[in-house]
C-alpha positions as CSV (number, residue, x, y, z in Angstrom):
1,X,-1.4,-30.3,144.1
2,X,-3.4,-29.4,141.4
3,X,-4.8,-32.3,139.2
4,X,-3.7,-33.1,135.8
5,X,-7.6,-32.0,134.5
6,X,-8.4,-29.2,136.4
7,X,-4.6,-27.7,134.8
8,X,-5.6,-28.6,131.3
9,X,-9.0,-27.5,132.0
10,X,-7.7,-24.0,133.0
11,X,-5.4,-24.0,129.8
12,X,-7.9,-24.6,128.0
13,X,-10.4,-21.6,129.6
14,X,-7.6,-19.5,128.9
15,X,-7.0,-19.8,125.3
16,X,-10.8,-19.9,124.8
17,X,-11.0,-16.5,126.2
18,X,-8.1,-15.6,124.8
19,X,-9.4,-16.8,121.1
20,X,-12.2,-15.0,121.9
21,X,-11.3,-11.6,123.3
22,X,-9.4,-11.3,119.6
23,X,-12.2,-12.2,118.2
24,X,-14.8,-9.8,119.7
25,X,-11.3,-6.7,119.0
26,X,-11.5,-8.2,115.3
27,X,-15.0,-7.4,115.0
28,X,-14.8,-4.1,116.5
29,X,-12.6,-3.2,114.6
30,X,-14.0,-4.3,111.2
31,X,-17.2,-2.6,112.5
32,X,-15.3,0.7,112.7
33,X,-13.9,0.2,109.2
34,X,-17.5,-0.6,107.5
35,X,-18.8,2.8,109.7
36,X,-16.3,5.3,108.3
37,X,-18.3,6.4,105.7
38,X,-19.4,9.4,108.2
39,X,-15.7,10.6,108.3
40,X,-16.0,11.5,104.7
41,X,-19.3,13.2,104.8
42,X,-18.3,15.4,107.9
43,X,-14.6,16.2,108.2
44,X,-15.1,18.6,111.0
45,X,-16.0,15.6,113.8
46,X,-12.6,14.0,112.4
47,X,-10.8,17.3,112.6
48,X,-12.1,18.1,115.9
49,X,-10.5,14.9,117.4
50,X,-7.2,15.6,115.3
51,X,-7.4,18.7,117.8
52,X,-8.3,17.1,120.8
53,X,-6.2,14.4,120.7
54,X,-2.8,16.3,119.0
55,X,-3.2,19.7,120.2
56,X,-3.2,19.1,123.9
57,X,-0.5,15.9,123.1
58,X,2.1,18.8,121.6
59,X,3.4,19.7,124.7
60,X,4.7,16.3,126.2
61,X,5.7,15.6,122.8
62,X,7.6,18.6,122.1
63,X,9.3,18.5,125.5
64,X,10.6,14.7,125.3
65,X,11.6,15.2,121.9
66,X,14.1,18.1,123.1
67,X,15.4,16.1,125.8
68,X,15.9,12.7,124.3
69,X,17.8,14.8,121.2
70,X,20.0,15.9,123.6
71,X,20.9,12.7,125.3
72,X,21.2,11.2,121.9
73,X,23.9,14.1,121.4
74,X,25.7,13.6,124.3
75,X,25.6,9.7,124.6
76,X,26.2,9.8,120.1
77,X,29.2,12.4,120.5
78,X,30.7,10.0,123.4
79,X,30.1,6.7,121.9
80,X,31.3,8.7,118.3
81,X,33.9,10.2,119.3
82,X,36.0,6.6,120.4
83,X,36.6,6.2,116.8
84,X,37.1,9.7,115.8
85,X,33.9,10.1,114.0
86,X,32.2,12.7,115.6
87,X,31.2,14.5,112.5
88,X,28.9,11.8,111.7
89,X,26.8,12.4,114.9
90,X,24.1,14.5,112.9
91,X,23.2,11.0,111.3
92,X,23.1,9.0,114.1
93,X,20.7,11.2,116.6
94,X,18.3,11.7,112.3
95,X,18.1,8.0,111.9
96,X,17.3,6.7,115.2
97,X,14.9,9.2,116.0
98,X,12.9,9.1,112.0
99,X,13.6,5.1,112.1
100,X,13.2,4.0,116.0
101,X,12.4,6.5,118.8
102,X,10.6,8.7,117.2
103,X,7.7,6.3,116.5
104,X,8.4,4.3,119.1
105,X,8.5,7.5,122.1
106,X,5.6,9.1,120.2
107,X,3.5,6.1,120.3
108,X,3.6,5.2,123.8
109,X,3.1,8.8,125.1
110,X,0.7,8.6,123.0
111,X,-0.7,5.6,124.6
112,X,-0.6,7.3,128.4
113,X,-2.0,10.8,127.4
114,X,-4.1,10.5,124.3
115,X,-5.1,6.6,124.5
116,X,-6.0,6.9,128.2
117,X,-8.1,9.8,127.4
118,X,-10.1,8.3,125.2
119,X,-11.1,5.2,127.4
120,X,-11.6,7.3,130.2
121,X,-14.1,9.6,127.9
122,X,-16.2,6.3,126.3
123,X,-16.2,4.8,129.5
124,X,-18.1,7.6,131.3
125,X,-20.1,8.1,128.3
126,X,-21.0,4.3,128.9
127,X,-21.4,4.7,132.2
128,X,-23.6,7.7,132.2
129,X,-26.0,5.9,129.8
130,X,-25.3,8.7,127.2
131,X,-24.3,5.8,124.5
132,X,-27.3,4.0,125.5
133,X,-29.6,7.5,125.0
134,X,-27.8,7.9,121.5
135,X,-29.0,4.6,120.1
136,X,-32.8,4.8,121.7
137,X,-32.6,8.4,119.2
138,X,-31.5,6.5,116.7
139,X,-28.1,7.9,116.8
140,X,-25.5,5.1,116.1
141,X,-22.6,5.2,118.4
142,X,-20.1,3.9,116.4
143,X,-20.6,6.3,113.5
144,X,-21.2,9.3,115.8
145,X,-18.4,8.9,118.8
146,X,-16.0,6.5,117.9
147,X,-15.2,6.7,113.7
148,X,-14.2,10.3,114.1
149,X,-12.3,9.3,117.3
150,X,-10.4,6.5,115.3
151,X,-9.3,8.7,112.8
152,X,-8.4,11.7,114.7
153,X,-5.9,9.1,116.3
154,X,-4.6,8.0,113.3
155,X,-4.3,11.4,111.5
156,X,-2.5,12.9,114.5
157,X,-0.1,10.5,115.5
158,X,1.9,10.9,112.6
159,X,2.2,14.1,113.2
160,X,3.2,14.3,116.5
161,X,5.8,11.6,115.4
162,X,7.1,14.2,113.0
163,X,7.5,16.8,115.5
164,X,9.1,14.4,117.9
165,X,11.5,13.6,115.3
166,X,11.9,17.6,114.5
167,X,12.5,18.8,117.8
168,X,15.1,16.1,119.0
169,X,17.4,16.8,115.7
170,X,17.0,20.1,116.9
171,X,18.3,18.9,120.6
172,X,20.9,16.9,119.1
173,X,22.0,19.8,117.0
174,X,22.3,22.0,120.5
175,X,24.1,19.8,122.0
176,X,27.0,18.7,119.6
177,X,27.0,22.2,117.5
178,X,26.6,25.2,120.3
179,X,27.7,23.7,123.7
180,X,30.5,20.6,122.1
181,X,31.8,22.5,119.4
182,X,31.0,20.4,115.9
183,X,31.3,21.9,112.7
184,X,28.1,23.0,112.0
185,X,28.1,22.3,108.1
186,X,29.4,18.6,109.2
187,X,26.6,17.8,110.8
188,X,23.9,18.7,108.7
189,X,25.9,17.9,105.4
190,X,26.2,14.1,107.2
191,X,22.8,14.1,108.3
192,X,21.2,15.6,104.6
193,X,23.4,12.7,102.5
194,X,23.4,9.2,105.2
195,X,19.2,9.8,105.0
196,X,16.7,8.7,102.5
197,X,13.5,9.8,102.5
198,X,11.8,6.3,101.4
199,X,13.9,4.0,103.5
200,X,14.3,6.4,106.6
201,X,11.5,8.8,106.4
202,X,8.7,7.1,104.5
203,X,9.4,3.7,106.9
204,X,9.6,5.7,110.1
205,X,6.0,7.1,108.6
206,X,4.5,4.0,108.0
207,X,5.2,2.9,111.4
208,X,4.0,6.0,113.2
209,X,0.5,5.2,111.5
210,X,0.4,1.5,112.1
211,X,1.6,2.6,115.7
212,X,-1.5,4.8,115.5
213,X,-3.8,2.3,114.8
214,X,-3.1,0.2,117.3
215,X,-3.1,2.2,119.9
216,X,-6.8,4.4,118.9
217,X,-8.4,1.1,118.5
218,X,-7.3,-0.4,121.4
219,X,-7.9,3.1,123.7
220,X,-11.8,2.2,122.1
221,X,-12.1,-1.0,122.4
222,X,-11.3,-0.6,126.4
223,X,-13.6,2.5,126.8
224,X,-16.4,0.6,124.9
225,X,-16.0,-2.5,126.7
226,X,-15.4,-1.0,130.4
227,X,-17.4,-2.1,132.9
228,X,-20.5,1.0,133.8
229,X,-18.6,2.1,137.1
230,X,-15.6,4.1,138.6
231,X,-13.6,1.1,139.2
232,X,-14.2,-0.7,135.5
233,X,-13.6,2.9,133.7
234,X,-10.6,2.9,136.1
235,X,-9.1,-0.6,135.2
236,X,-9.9,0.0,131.4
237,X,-7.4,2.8,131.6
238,X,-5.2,0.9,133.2
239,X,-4.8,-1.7,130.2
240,X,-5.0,1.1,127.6
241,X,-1.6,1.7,128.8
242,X,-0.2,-1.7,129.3
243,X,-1.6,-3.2,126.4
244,X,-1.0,0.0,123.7
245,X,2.6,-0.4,125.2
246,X,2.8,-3.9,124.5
247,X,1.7,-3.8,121.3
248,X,3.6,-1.2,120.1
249,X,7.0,-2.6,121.4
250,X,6.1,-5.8,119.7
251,X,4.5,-4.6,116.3
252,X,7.9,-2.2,116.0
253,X,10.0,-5.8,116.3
254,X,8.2,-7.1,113.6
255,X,8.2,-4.0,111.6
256,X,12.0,-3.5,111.7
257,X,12.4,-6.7,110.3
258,X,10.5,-6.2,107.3
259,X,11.4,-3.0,106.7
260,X,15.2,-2.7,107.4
261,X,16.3,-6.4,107.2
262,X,17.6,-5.8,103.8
């Protein structure tokens, strides 16, 4: 058995490096913020990332937008359809892809292409000593690798939330107009009146940038703390995943309640 100290003890080593770990994250972070000055002086690093990281995201995107817009047709017109409401099915597949999966989706695929891709790139950097060359020149790393990186993130992941959200109304719309049979004006007149732009849109907006955030910062803060070999760049990757999925699923939680509680 293990003794009543040595338990407490361990307890207490975890939530010391626990404390800690968000400590070091906090300061990362705040040095990123107080470091962005370079992203107004040069737009074309930041617009260069908005490339990489949403240009070669569009596909997945695109693709599991159409098919989750047609799942949320079929399962919408189904569940719908019990109560004779199937002309409201435009609304259902526009509000829970602007307020929930859109963000939501977006954000973890995010997390797996984009987020992943990022460790993976700091991490070799750090492991090739190329971060280490920058600062002997004089080059700071933060200002010159990861600010525009950061902000790429954030600028594209609202956007690829937006055409997520696009491309499954468009799904939903194949499905219940051209292969059920729904009145066509029905479902975009339902759609066009049950949706507001502040409460619907502008919230599902909001989130897609917090959800952007979190998950650039914490893709970063991996690649920048990896460990200098295959196995550490491997195992940062690794938790880029888990933990951008974690926090996302958890920050939307909180977010819902604030912003749709009312």
């Amino acid at each position: 058995m293990i003794a009543p100290t040595a338990a407490v003890a361990s307890v207490g080593r975890l939530v010391r490096l626990t404390i800690a770990g968000l400590g070091a994250f906090t300061r990362f972070f705040l040095t990123i913020i107080a470091r962005s000055g370079l992203a107004l002086r040069r737009p074309g690093l930041v617009s260069q990332q908005v490339h990489f990281i949403g240009n070669y995201s569009l596909l997945i995107i695109s693709v599991s937008g159409l098919f989750v817009g047609f799942v949320l047709g079929l399962q919408g017109y189904y569940t719908l359809n019990r109560y004779g409401s199937e002309e409201a099915l435009g609304l259902l597949v526009a509000l829970s892809l602007v307020r929930e999966l859109g963000p939501v989706i977006t954000a973890l695929l995010f997390a797996g292409r984009a987020g992943t891709s990022l460790t993976a790139e700091i991490g070799l950097m750090k492991a090739g000593e190329q971060l280490a060359a920058m600062e002997v020149m004089a080059v700071d790393p933060f200002r010159r690798v990861l600010v525009p990186r950061f902000w790429g993130g954030v600028i594209a992941m609202p956007i690829l939330a937006a055409v997520f959200s696009m491309v499954g109304i468009m799904g939903g719309w194949f499905v219940g107009v051209v292969l059920i049979g729904i009145d066509p004006g029905t479902f975009w007149s339902q759609m066009q009146g049950g949706v507001d732009v502040i409460d619907d849109i502008g919230n599902g907006i909001v989130k897609s940038v917090i959800f952007g955030v979190a998950v650039t910062l914490i893709a970063l803060y991996e690649g920048w703390t990896a460990r200098a070999t295959p196995e550490g760049v491997a195992r940062a990757t690794t938790r880029t995943v888990v933990n951008g999925a974690l926090v996302v699923l958890g920050l939307d939680f909180l977010l819902t309640a604030l912003m749709f509680s009312n």
